[in-house]
Structure formats: structure tokens, C-alpha cells
C-alpha positions as CSV (number, residue, x, y, z in Angstrom):
1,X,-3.1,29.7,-0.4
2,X,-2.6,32.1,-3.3
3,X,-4.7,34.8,-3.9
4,X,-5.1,37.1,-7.0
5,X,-6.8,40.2,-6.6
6,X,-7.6,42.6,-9.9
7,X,-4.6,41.2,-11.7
8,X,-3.3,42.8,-15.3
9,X,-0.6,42.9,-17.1
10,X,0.2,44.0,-20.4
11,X,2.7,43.9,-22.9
12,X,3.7,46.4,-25.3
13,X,4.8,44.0,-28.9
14,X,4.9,47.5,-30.8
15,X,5.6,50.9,-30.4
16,X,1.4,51.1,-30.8
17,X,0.4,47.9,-30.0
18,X,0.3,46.0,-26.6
19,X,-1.4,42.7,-25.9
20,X,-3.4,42.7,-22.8
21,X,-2.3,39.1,-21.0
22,X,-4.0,39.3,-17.9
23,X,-7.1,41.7,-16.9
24,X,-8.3,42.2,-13.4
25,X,-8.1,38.8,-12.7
26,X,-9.4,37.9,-9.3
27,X,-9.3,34.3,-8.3
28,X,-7.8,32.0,-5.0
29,X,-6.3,28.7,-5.2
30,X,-6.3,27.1,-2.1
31,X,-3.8,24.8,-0.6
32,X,-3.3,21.3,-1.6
33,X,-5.6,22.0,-5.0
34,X,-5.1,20.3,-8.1
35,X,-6.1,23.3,-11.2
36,X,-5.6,23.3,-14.6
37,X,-5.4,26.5,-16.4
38,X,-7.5,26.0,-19.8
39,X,-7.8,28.4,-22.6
40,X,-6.4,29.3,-26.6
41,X,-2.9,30.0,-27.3
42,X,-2.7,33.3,-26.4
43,X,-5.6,33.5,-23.2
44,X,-3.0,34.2,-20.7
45,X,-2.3,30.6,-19.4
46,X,1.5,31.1,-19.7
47,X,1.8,34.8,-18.1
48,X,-0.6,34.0,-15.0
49,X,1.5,31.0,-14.0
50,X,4.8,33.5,-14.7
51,X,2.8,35.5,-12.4
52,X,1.9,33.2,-9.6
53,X,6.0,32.0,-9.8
54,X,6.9,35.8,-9.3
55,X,9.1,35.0,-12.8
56,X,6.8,38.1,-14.1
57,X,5.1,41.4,-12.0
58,X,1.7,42.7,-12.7
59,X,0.8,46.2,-14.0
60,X,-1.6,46.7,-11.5
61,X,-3.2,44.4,-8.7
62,X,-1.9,41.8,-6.1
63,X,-0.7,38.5,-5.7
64,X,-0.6,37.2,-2.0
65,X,1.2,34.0,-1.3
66,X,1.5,32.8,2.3
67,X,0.6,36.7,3.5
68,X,3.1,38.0,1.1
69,X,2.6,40.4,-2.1
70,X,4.8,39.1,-4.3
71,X,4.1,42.3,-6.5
72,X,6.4,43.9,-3.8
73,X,9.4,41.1,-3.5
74,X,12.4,42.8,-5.0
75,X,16.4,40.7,-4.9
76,X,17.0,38.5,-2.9
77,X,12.9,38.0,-1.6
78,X,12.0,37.1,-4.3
79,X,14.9,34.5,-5.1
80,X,13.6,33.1,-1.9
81,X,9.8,33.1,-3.0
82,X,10.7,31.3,-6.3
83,X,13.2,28.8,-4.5
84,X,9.8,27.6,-2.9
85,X,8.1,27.1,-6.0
86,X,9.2,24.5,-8.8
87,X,8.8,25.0,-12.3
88,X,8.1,22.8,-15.6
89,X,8.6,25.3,-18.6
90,X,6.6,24.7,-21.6
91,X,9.8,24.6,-23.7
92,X,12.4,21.7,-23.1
93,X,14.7,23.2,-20.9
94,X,17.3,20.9,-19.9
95,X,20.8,21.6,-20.4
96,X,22.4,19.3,-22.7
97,X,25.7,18.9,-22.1
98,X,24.6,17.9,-18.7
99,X,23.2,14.1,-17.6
100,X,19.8,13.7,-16.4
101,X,21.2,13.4,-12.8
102,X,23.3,16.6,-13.3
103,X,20.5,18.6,-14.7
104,X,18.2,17.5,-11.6
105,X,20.8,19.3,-9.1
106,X,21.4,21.9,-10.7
107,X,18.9,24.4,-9.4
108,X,20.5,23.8,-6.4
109,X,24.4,24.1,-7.1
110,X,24.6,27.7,-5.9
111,X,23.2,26.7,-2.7
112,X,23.7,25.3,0.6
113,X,21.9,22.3,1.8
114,X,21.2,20.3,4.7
115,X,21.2,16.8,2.3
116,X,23.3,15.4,-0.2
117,X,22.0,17.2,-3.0
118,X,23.0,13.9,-5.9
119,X,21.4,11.4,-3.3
120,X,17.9,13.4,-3.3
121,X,18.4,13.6,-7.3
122,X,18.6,9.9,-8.1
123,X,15.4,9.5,-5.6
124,X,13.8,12.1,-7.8
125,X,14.7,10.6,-10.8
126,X,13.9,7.3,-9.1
127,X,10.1,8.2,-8.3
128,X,9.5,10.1,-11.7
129,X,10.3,6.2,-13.1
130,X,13.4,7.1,-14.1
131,X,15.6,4.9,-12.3
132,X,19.2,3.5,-13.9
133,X,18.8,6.5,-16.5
134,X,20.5,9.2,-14.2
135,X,24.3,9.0,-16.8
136,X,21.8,9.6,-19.9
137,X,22.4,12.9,-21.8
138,X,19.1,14.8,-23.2
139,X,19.4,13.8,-27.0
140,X,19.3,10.3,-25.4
141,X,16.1,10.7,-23.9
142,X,12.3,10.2,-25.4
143,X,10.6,13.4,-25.0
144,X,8.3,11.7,-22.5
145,X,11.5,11.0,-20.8
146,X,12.8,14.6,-20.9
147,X,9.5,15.8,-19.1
148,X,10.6,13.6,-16.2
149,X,13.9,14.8,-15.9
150,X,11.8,18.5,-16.0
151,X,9.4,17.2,-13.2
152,X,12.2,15.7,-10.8
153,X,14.2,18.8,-11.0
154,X,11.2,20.7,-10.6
155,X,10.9,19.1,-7.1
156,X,14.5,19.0,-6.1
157,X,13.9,21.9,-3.6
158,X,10.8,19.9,-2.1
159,X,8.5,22.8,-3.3
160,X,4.9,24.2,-2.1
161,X,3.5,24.8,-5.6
162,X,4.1,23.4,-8.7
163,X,3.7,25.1,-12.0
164,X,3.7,23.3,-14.7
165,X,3.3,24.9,-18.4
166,X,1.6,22.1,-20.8
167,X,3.4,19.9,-18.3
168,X,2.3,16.7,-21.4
169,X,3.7,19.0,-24.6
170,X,3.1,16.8,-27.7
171,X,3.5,13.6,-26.2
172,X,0.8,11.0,-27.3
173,X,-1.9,10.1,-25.2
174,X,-0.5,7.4,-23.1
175,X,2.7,9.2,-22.3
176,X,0.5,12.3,-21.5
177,X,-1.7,10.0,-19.1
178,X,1.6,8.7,-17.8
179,X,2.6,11.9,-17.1
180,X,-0.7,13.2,-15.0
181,X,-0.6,10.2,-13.4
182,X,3.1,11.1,-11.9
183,X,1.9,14.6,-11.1
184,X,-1.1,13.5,-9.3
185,X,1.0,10.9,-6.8
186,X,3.9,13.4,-6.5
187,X,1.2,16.5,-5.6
188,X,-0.1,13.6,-3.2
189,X,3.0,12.8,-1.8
190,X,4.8,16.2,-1.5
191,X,1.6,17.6,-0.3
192,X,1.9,20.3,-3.0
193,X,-0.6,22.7,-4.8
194,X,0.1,22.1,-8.5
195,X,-1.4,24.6,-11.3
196,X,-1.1,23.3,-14.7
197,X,-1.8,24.6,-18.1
198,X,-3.4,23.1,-21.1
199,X,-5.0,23.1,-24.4
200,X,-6.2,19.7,-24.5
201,X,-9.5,19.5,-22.5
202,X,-8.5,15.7,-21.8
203,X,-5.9,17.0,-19.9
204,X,-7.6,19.8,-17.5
205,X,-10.2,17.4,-17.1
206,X,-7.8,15.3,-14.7
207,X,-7.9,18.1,-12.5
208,X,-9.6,18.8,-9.5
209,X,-10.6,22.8,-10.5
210,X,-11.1,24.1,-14.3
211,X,-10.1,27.9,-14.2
212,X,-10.9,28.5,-18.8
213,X,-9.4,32.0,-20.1
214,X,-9.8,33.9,-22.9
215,X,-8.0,37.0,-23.6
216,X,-6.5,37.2,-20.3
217,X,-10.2,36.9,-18.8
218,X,-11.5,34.6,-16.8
219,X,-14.3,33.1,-18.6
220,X,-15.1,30.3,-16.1
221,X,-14.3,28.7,-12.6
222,X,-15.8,25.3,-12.4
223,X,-14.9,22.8,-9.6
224,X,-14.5,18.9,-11.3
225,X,-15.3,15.9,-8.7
226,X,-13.5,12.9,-9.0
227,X,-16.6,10.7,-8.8
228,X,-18.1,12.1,-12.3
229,X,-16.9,10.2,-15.3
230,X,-14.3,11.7,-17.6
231,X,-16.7,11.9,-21.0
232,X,-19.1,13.7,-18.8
233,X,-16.6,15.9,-17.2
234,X,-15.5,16.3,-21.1
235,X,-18.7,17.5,-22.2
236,X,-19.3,19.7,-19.7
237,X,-15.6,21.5,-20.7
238,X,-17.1,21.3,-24.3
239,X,-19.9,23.2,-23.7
240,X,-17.7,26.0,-22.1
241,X,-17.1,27.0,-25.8
């Protein structure tokens, strides 16, 4: 479980100007939930998930993981607290000069493991459909392709949360479907907590919990069942405004 409680952060873009990315945000995800983070460029999506990974610290507030305020992990805590959490960046991230195989392990290079770190790679790249593509550089990828690689080495350290930043980027609509398919089994399968952004509403509305911001606000909290039928669930996003 992670728990927010009166959560800001700001950021100074001018010596008189700061943006205000999060403000006194207050929320709990619970274990094992599927969210998407909804909102404008701009509403805080990106900074409360930077937040949540401990990749950012508030201003003001807490952020308990697992009985832990991660406002207060300094060094080598919080290496630890993020080595628990696997990340998709919104920006293609994958090292080029590196295969799709090599760029899977290589959040783990500095570290000791108890399994063969290239063996759980291929696996990865295996389930994220990716299988015979492991000796393919990045520039010989599709971008749906590329968001794979991202997933699998998102999960190479077996994590308890995913976060995932506009985990679908501009890919078209069946790639995108593809790829919230894959994060649906693999949240299933790892039994993982996964918070994921997005602008498209199609998107959020795959998830189990819509959490919509505005201005680093929490506008609304709405809990989406699996038994009511996407236009409807659609609709109901629409009307959020």
C-alpha cells in the first residue's frame, strides 16, 4: 500500500516564477490495484509518479510505502526503495548501442544476484512477445517494440509497483491495446500494483481506478468495474470535464 498524505511540490522555472506540480495531495493506492493517472499536460501526472518512485521528494507532506516515508530515505535507502519499483519513462529510454537483451539487464549489472541475470532477460523479453528479438539493436525496433523492451526491463528486478509514464506514447490504437493488454497479464502475474499515466481517456479507462488531475489537484477519484462497458465507462470520464 502506498499512502500520500498532503503532498506538494513545487518548482521554481524562474527566478519569480514557480509551477505548483503537486498540492496537498492526499490519496492511497492499495495493493494489487490497477490506476491510471488522468489529467492535461501539465496536471502533475509525471511528478506524482516521480514521487511515488522516490525519483523526486516533496516540499511538504508524506509518502508512506510498506511503513516507510520515503520523504526521509536518503543514499543507499532509497537505492533500495527504488530497486523495488520498476519504471517505464515517458521518453524512450533505451540505450542504443546496446541490444534489446543487453538493455533488459542492465539495471541490474551493478548488482549481485541469486539468478542468471541474461536467462531472466530473455524470459522477460519472451513474455513481453518479444521472443527471437533479444540481438536487435533500438533503431531496429518499431516503437511498439521499443515499449516492450522498456516494460521487460522494467520488471527485471521482479518489482512491487510499476510505474509507467504514458506507458502506450504515440502508438496507434492496436499497439496501444496490445500494450495494456501486456500490462494487465504481467500486473496479474507478478502480483504487482501498477500506476499508469495518460491523456487518452481510452487508455485510463482500462484501469481498475481513475485518479483525474488538474494543476497538481486532485479533481476526482472514481473507482471503474470491469463489468461496465468501455463507451459507458468513456462517457462517464467525459463528463469529468
Amino acid at each position: 500500500m502506498i499512502e500520500l498524505r498532503g503532498v506538494s511540490k513545487r518548482y521554481d522555472i524562474a527566478p519569480d516564477r514557480e509551477v505548483v506540480a503537486a498540492s496537498e495531495i492526499s490519496l492511497t493506492i492499495e495493493a494489487g490495484e490497477l490506476v491510471g493517472l488522468a489529467g492535461p499536460s501539465g496536471a502533475g501526472k509525471t511528478t506524482l509518479l516521480n514521487l511515488i518512485g522516490a525519483l523526486d521528494r516533496p516540499d511538504s507532506g508524506e509518502i508512506v510505502s510498506d511503513g516507510t516515508d520515503l520523504a526521509r530515505l536518503h543514499g543507499k535507502a532509497a537505492d533500495r526503495y527504488r530497486r523495488t519499483i520498476g519504471f517505464v519513462f515517458q521518453r524512450d529510454t533505451l540505450l542504443p548501442a546496446l541490444t534489446a537483451l543487453d538493455n533488459v539487464v542492465a539495471p541490474v549489472l551493478p548488482y549481485r544476484t541469486g539468478w542468471n541475470k541474461r536467462d531472466r532477460a530473455a524470459d522477460l523479453l519472451a513474455a513481453v512477445g518479444l521472443a527471437g528479438r533479444e540481438q536487435a539493436l533500438p533503431a531496429h525496433l518499431s516503437g511498439g517494440e521499443r515499449r516492450r523492451v522498456a516494460i521487460a526491463r522494467a520488471l527485471i528486478n521482479t518489482p512491487a509497483v510499476l510505474l509507467a509514464d504514458e506507458p502506450t506514447g504515440n502508438a496507434d490504437a492496436a499497439s496501444a491495446a496490445e500494450i495494456l493488454d501486456l500490462l494487465a497479464s504481467l500486473r496479474i502475474e507478478h502480483a504487482m500494483t501498477v500506476v499508469l499515466s495518460a491523456h487518452d481517456p481510452a487508455v485510463v479507462a482500462r484501469c481498475e481506478r481513475l485518479i483525474r488531475l488538474a494543476s497538481g489537484r486532485v479533481t476526482d477519484d472514481i473507482q471503474l468495474t470491469c463489468q461496465e462497458e468501455p463507451a459507458s465507462i468513456l462517457r462517464r470520464i467525459s463528463q469529468l470535464g
